[in-house]
N, C-alpha and C positions, 0 to 999 in steps of 0.2 A: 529108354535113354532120356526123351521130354521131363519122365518124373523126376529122374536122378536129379537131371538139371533143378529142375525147377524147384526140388527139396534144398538144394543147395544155394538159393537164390542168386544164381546163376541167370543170366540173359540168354534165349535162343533165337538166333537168326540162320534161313538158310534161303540162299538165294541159287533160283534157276534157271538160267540163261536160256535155258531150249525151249523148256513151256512157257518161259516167262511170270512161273509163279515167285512170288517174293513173301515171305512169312518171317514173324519175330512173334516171339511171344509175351505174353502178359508181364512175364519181371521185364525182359526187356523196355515194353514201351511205360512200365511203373518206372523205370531210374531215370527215365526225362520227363515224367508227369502226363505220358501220352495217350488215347483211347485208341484203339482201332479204327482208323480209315482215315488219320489225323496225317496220313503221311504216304503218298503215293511213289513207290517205291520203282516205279516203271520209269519215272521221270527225276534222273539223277541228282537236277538242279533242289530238284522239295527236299531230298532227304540229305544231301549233302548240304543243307542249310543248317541242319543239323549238329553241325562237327565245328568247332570254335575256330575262329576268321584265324586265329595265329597258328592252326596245326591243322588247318586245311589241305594244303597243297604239301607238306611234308607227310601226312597218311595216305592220300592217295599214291604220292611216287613210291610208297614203303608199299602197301596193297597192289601194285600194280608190279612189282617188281615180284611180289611171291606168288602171285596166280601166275606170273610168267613162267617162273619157274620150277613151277608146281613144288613149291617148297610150303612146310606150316609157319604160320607167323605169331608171332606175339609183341602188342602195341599198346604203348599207353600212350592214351592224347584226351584233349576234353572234348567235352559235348554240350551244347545247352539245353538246359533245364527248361519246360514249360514258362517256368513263373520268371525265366529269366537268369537262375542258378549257375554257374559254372558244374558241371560234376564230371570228378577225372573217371578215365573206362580204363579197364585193360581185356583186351580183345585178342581173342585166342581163335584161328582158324585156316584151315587149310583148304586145298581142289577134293573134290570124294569124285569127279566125274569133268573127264577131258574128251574132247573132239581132236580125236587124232588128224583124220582126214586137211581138218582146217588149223591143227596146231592150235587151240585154244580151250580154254578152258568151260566144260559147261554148270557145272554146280560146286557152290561151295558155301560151306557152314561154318558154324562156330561158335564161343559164348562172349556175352560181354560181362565183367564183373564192376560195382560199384567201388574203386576205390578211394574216395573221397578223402574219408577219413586219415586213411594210413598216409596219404600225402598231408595231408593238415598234420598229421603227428610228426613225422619228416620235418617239414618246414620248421616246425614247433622244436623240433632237437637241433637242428641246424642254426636256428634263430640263439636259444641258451646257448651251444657251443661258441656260437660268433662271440654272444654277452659275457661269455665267462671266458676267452682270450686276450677282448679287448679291455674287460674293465678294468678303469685306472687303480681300483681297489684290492685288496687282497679278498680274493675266494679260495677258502678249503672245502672238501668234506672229508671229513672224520669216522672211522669205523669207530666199534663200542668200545673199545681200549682206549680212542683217544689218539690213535695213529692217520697221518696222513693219506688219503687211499686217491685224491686227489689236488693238485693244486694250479694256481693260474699265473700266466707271465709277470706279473703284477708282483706276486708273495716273493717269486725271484730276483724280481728288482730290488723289492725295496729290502729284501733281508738278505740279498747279497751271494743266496745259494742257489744250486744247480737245481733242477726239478728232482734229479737223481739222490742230491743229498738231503733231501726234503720229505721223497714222497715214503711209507711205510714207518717214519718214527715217529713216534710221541708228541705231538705238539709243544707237551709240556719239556721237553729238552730245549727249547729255547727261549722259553720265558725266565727274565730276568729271577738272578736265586731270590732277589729278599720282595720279590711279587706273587713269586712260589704260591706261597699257601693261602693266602687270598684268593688267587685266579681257581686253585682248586675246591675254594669253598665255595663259590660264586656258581662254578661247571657243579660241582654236584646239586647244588640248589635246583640249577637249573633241568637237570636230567630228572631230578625227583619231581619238581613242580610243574614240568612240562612250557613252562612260560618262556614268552621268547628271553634271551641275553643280553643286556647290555650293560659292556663293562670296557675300564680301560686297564692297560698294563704295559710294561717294559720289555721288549724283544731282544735279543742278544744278535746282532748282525754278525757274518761269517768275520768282517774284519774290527771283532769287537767294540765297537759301538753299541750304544743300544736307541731304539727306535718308539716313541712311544704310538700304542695301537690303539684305537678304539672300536671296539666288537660288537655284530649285530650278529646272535646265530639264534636258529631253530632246531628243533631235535625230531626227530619221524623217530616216534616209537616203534613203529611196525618194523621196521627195517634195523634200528638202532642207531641210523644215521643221522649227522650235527652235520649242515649244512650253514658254513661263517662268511661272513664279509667283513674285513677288516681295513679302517683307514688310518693312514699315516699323520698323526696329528702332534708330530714332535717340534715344528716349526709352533704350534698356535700354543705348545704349552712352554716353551721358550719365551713365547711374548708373554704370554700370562707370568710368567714366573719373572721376567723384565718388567711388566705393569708392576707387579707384587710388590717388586723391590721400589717401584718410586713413588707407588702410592703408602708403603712407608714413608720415603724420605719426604714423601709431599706432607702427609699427618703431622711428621717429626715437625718438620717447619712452620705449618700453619697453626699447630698448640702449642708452639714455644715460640709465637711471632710477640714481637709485642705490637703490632698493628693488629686492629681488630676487627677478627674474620665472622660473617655470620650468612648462613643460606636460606632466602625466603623461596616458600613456597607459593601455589600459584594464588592461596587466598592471603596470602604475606605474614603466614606463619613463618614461626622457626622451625628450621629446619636442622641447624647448625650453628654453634656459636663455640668459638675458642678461649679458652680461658682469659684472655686480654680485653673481651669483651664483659665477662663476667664480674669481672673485677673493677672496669670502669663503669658499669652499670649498678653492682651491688647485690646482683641477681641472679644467682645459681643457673647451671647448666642446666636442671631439672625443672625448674621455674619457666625457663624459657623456652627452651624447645619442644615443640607441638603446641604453643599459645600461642596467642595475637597479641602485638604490643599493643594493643587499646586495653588491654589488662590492664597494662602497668602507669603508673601514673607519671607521665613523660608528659613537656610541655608541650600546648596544643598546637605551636608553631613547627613544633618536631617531629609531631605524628601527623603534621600535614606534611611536610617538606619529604619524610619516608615514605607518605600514602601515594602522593603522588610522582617523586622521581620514581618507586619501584613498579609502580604502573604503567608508567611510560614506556617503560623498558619489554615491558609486557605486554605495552600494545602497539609498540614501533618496531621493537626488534634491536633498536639502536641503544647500544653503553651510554650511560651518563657520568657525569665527573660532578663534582660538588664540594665548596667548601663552607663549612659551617660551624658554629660556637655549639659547646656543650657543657653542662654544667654535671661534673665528678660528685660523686657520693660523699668526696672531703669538701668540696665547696668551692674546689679548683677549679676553674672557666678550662677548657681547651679549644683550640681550635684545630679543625680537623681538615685534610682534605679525605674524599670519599670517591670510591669509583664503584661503579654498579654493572659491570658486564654481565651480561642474561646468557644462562645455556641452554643449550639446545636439546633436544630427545634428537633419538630416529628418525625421526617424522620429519624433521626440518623447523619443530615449535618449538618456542621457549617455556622451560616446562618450571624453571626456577632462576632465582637471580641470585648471583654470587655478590656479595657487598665487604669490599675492603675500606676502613677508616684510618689513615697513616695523622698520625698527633706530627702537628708543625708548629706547636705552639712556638715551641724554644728557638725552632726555624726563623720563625716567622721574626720575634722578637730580638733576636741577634741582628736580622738584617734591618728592623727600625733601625736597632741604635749603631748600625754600621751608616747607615741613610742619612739619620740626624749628625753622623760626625762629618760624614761626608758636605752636610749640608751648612752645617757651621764653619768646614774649613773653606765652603763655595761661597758661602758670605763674609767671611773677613778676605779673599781675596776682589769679593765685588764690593765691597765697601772700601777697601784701601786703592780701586782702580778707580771708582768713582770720585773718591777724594783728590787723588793723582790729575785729574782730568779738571775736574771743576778749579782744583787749586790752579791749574796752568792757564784756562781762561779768566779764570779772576785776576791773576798777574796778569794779563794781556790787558785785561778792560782795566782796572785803577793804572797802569803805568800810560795807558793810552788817553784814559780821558784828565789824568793829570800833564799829561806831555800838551794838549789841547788847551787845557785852562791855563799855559804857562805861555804860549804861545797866540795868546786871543790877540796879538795885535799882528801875527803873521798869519792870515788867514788859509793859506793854501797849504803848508804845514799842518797847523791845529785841522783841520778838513782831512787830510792823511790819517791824520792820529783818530780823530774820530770814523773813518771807513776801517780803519785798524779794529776800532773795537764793536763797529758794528759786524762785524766776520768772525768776531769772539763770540758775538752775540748768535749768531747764526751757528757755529760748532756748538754752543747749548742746547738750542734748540734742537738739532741733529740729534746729541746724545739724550735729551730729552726724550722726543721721538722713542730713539731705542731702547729706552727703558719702561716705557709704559707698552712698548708692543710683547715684552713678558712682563710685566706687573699687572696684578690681581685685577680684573675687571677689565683687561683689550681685545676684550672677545673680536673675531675679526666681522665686519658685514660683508654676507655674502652677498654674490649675485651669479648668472648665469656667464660662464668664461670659458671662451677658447684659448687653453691652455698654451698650445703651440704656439698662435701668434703671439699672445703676452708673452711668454719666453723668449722667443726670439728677436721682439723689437726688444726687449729689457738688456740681454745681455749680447745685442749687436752693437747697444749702444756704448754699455760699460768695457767692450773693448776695440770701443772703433782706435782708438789712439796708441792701440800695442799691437805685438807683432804675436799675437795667438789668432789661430784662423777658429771658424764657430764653424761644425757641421750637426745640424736640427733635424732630425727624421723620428717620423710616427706609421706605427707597422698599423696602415690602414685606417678607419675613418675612428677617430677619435670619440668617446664621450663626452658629453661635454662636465663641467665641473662646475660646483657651487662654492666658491672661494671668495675671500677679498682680496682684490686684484693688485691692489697699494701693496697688502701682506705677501701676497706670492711673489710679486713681482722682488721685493727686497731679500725673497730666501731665494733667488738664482741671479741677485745682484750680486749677492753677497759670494754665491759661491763662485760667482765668474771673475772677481773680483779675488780673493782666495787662491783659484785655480792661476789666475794672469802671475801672480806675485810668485806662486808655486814654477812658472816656468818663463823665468827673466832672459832666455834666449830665443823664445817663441816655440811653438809646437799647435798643438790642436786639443779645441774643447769637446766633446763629444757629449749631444747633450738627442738622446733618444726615450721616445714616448710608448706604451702600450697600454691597451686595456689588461685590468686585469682584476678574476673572480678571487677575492678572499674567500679560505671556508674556514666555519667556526673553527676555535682554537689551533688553527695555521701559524698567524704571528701573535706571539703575546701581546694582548692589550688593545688590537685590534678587532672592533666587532666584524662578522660576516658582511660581505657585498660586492660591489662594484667601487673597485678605486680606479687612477691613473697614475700608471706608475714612471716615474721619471728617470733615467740616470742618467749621472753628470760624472763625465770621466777624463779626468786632464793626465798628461804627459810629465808630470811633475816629478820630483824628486822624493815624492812619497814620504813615510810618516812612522816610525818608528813604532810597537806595540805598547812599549810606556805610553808614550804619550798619547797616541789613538785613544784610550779610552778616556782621556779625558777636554777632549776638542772642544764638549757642547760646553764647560765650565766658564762664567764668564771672566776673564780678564786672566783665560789662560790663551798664553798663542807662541808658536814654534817657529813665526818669524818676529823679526825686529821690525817691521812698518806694521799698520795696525792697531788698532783699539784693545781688540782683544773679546768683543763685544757680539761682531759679523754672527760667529757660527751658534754660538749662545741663541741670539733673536731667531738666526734657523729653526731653531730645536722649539722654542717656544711656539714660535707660528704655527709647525707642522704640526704639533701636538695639538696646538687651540684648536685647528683644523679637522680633529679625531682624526688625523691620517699618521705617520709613521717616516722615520729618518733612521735608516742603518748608512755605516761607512765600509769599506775595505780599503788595506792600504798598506804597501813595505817597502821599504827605501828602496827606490831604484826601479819600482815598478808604478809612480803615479797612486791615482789615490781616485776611487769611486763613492760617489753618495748613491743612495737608491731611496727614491723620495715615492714613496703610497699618498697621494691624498683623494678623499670621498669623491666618486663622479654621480651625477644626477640619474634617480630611479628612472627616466625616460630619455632620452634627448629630445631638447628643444628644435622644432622644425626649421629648417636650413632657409636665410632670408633670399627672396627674389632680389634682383635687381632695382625693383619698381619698391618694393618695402622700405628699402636701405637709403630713402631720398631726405634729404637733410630738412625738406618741409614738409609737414603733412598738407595733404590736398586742402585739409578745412580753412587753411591761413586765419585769416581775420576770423573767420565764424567760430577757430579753436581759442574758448575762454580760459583763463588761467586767475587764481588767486594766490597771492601772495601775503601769506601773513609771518610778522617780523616786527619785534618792538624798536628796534634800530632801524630810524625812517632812510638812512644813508643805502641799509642793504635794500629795503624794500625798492627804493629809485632806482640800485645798480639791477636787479630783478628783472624790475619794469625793463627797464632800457636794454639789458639783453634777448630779452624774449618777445619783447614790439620788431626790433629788429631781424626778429627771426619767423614775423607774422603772425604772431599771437595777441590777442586782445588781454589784456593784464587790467586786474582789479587789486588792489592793495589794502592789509588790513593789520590793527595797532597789535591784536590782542586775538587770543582763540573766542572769546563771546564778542567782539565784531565781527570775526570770519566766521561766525556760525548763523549770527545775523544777517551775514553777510549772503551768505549759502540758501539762506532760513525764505531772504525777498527774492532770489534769482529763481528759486522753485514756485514761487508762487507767479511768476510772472511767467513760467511756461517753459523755463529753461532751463541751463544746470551750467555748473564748472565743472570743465571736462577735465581739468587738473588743479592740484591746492598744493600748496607748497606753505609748508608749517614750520615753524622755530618749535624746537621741543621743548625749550624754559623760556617764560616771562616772567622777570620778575616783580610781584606782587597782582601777576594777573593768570589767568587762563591759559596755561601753555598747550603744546602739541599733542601731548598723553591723553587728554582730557577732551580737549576740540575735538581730537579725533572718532573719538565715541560721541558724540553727538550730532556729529556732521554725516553719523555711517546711521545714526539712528533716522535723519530725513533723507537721506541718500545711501541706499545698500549699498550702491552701483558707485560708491565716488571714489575717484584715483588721489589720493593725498601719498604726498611724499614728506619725508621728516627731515629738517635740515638742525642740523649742531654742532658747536665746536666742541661738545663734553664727547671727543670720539669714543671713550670708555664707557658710555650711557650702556647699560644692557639696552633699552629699546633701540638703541641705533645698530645692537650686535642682532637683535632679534626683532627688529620692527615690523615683521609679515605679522608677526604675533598678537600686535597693541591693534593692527587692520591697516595699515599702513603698505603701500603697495612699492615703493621706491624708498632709499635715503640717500642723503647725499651731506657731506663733511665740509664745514666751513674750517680754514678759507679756502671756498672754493670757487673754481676757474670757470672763464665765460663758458669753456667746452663741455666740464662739467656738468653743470645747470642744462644746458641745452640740450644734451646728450638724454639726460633721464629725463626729461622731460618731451623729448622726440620718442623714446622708447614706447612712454603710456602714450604717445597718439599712435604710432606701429599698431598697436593693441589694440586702438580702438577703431582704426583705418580696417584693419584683418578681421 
């Protein structure tokens, strides 16, 4: 019986409770990897080590329930392997010898079999049925006709039939008819060449639809069986066949643009150019595409301006915009604007740049000569308002200083007549004023300004005498701004001023401040940065859209009091300023400015208490020169700035204040401030002093003083080295002020 076993590779174990012999034989302890004496079999705990921790205590109550009942048993549970292995048993065995007396059993045998395998092939059939229920895909297999013999919930779904009306027919009954004969040239190729399938085609859905498939099958010759997976890919060729359609309509439109389309590659080949390129250029589509424009002989400022916007693009990531002059193969100049957006791969890299060039020539040149009409009808209305204005003070002054010379023996009369026409004389000067702050060369002088306070004393002042209340708020600490203070202060004169006349029953001015970041091409015309942005919003009877757009005109205005003048000089300042003036405004809703101008790369550090003191500590020891060919101003100098404990030297001309300068250095000293006239006439002015006083002294503080406000050095005097200016005629405060500043400077 041992041989049988054992030819069978069968396991024997026979265990004997009486004598206490225990035996298993050689297959047995081979299917755990074991030798003889590896396992003492008298001590439950060693052998039952044996049997796997999760079918431990379920085979013994199964074993201990059939020796009870002297019944044979048969169990599958696992075991462990020597090396560590799981290996499943099935264990067949019954009692051959019972103890009556004691009601218990005393011998029992049996075999164990290896079935490892057949449960790995199990698991392994179990595992494909789960894959072939749940895949989202269509699964068949096919006998040699081509007939259904299997199919998966999936092929039901998506084709809409029962498994019943599926399985045993023809696959080819529901392939679309005009797919037919393809799909069956493709299936025979593939049965003859044995190679896997992959193919697409049109399904016939049960509720007439058709579904497009896409097919992955194998063929087992041995068997004859086609074993397919098929996916439902009618959504992706709907998109492709929607791409198809608009990547015509896209083709259509970009070779029949007449802007001109062309696509560089990543070395700025052509890639692509549309006929409207070809023809402003002179240069066949053949010619161009797969070359480098450094072929072609394009001017060198052009194949710089391409090398480098299309580079840019290609090494930032970021679109470019450009506009540029080109000269046509007829000799035609255009001008072009251009945009350069970069596309992208897969990958997230720019793998080519797309380049659009739109002709604005005619654009461009209609709005000159719409500019120029516009600009000639804004000059015969500022020359006939100009005229209007000066003609009225002129009749004021010959009727007044003739009323005066008629009267030269009534003194107190003629004295009237002439304060009459010195107040004519003063309205000139006014409109004077307002005409050089926009005429050619009133660039403004900046300096460092708190915006908020300057507004607020400005237009507290212009309407302390009306019944408009001022409310001034700034969201949070302000930057500061580099402006001319004279000039800002007259564009929210002007407008508070505007605003008051706008609301003759009173109301409120609403005049609020922020920071705020421009980014390039935001507002037109406005470069990138940090402005402060203002707006001025009154309660007014607001402004019709005629007339809105033409407010900043001068010696246009929609009241009856007024120059005509006010909003005009606005528009100029903010402009000179590089900052920016928009309005909104409709009858009945009041009327908003919204004023941008430049604030300072950093802010200037907030002054102490102890800084802000109206003497510098050094008093007497703080030297000052003043040079001035007019001995009158040099004395009014002196005399304000001894008063204010400064040591005052005076000089005729820039080569005495440089001599001047030249013997105080050699005596061990210096002037801690100079104060220069910018023209002398027929000597050495401030332009010049300046450079030579900065040549013995790097460190010297010179301020430029002039009545030419229009001087570009007075708009730009940091420039010439010059560290202050300051505008004659100008006030004790004035003088004192910029000249307390640079000891601030030199005190800190």
């Amino acid at each position: 019986m041992r041989s049988v076993i054992k030819g069978a590779s069968l396991g024997y174990w026979d265990f004997n409770d009486a004598t206490g012999e225990y035996f298993v034989d050689d297959n047995w302890l081979k299917m755990l990897g074991l030798e003889a004496g590896d396992i003492d079999f008298s001590d439950p705990d060693d052998w039952q080590r044996l049997i796997h921790p999760d079918d431990r205590v379920k085979l013994m109550n199964a074993v201990s329930t059939a020796l009870r009942t002297q019944q044979a048993f048969t169990l599958e549970f696992r075991m462990m392997h020597k090396d560590g292995r799981v290996v499943w048993i099935q264990s067949c065995g019954a009692v051959v010898e019972w103890d009556h007396q004691h009601n218990r059993p005393l011998r029992n045998c049996g075999t164990h079999l290896d079935i490892t395998e057949l449960k790995h092939n199990e698991e392994e059939k179990e595992q494909y049925k789960q894959f072939f229920h749940i895949a989202p895909d269509i699964k068949i297999i096919l006998n040699p006709l081509g007939a259904m013999l299997k199919v998966n919930p999936a092929a039901c779904r998506i084709l809409g039939y029962t498994e019943e009306e599926l399985l045993s027919r023809p696959f080819m009954d529901f392939v679309y008819e005009p797919d037919r004969q393809r799909t069956q040239a493709a299936v025979t190729d593939h049965l003859q060449q044995g190679h896997t399938l992959n193919f697409e085609n049109r399904y016939v859905c049960k509720d007439g639809s058709l579904r497009w498939i896409s097919w992955n099958s194998s063929y087992d010759p041995r068997e004859g069986i086609t074993y397919a997976t098929g996916r439902d890919i009618t959504s992706l060729k709907e998109t492709e066949e929607k791409l198809r359609g608009q990547e015509q309509i896209n083709r259509a439109l970009i070779e029949n643009s007449e802007d001109m389309i062309v696509l560089y590659g990543r070395d700025h080949s052509y890639l692509y150019v549309n006929p409207s390129l070809e023809r402003a250029l002179g240069i066949s589509r053949e010619e161009l595409v797969g070359s480098n424009r450094t072929r072609f002989e394009f001017p060198p400022e052009l194949q710089n301006f391409w090398r480098n916007t299309i580079e840019s693009v290609f090494t930032t990531g970021q679109s470019a915009t450009q506009v540029y002059e080109m000269d046509t193969p007829t000799g035609r100049m255009k001008l072009l604007w251009n945009a350069f957006p970069g596309l992208r791969g897969s990958d997230g890299a720019i793998h080519s740049v797309f380049g659009v060039s739109h002709d604005i020539t005619e654009h461009v040149r209609a709005e000159e000569e719409l500019q120029k009409i516009e600009r000639l009808e804004s000059l015969g209305i500022l020359a006939g308002g100009i005229a209007h204005d000066f003609n009225n003070i002129l009749t004021i002054l010959f009727g007044n200083i003739a009323a005066a010379k008629s009267q030269l023996d009534k003194p107190k009369q003629a004295l009237a007549a002439l304060d009459n026409a010195e107040k004519a004389l003063d309205r000139s000067s006014f409109l004077t004023n307002q005409l050089l702050t926009f005429a050619k060369g009133g660039e403004p002088m900046t300096a460092a300004v708190d915006i908020e306070q300057l507004v607020r004393d400005t237009v507290t002042f212009d309407l302390s005498d009306s019944d408009v209340k001022l409310e001034v708020r700034a969201a949070g600490q302000l930057w500061i701004t580099h402006v001319d203070a004279g000039q800002v202060a007259q564009v929210f004169s002007n407008l508070a001023i505007n605003a008051n006349q706008a609301m003759p029953k009173g109301g409120t001015l609403y005049i609020a401040f922020e920071n705020r970041e421009i980014k390039a091409h935001e507002i037109r015309g406005l470069a990138a940065g940090r402005y402060i942005q203002a707006r001025v919003r009154d309660e007014g009877m607001g402004i019709n859209a005629g007339e809105l757009s033409r407010i900043f005109d001068p010696y246009y205005s929609t009241k009856q009091a007024g120059s005509g003048l006010g909003l005009t000089m606005v528009y100029s300042i903010v402009t000179r300023h590089k900052g920016n003036i928009a309005v909104v405004s409709a009858p009945g809703q009041g009327t908003t400015f919204e004023i941008l101008l430049p604030a300072a790369l950093a802010n200037a550090p907030e002054q102490t208490a102890d800084e802000q003191i109206a003497v510098p500590e050094k008093h007497g020891n703080y030297r000052v020169l003043v040079m001035d060919d007019e001995p009158m101003i040099c004395e009014l100098a002196e005399g304000i700035l001894e008063r204010e404990g400064y040591r005052v030297d005076a000089a005729s001309d820039g080569a005495e204040a440089v001599d001047m300068v030249k013997k105080v250095l050699g005596e061990g000293s210096r002037y801690d401030c100079i104060i220069m006239d910018l023209t002398i006439p027929g000597g050495m002015g401030g332009k010049d002093a300046v450079a030579k006083v900065l040549e013995l002294d790097p460190a010297a503080k010179v301020i430029v003083s002039s009545g030419y406000a229009v001087d570009p050095v007075m708009a730009n005097f940091m420039a010439y080295g010059f560290k202050g200016a300051i505008t004659k005629p100008f006030s004790i405060k004035m003088l004192s002020d910029e000249v307390r500043r640079l000891s601030r400077d030199d005190a800190a």
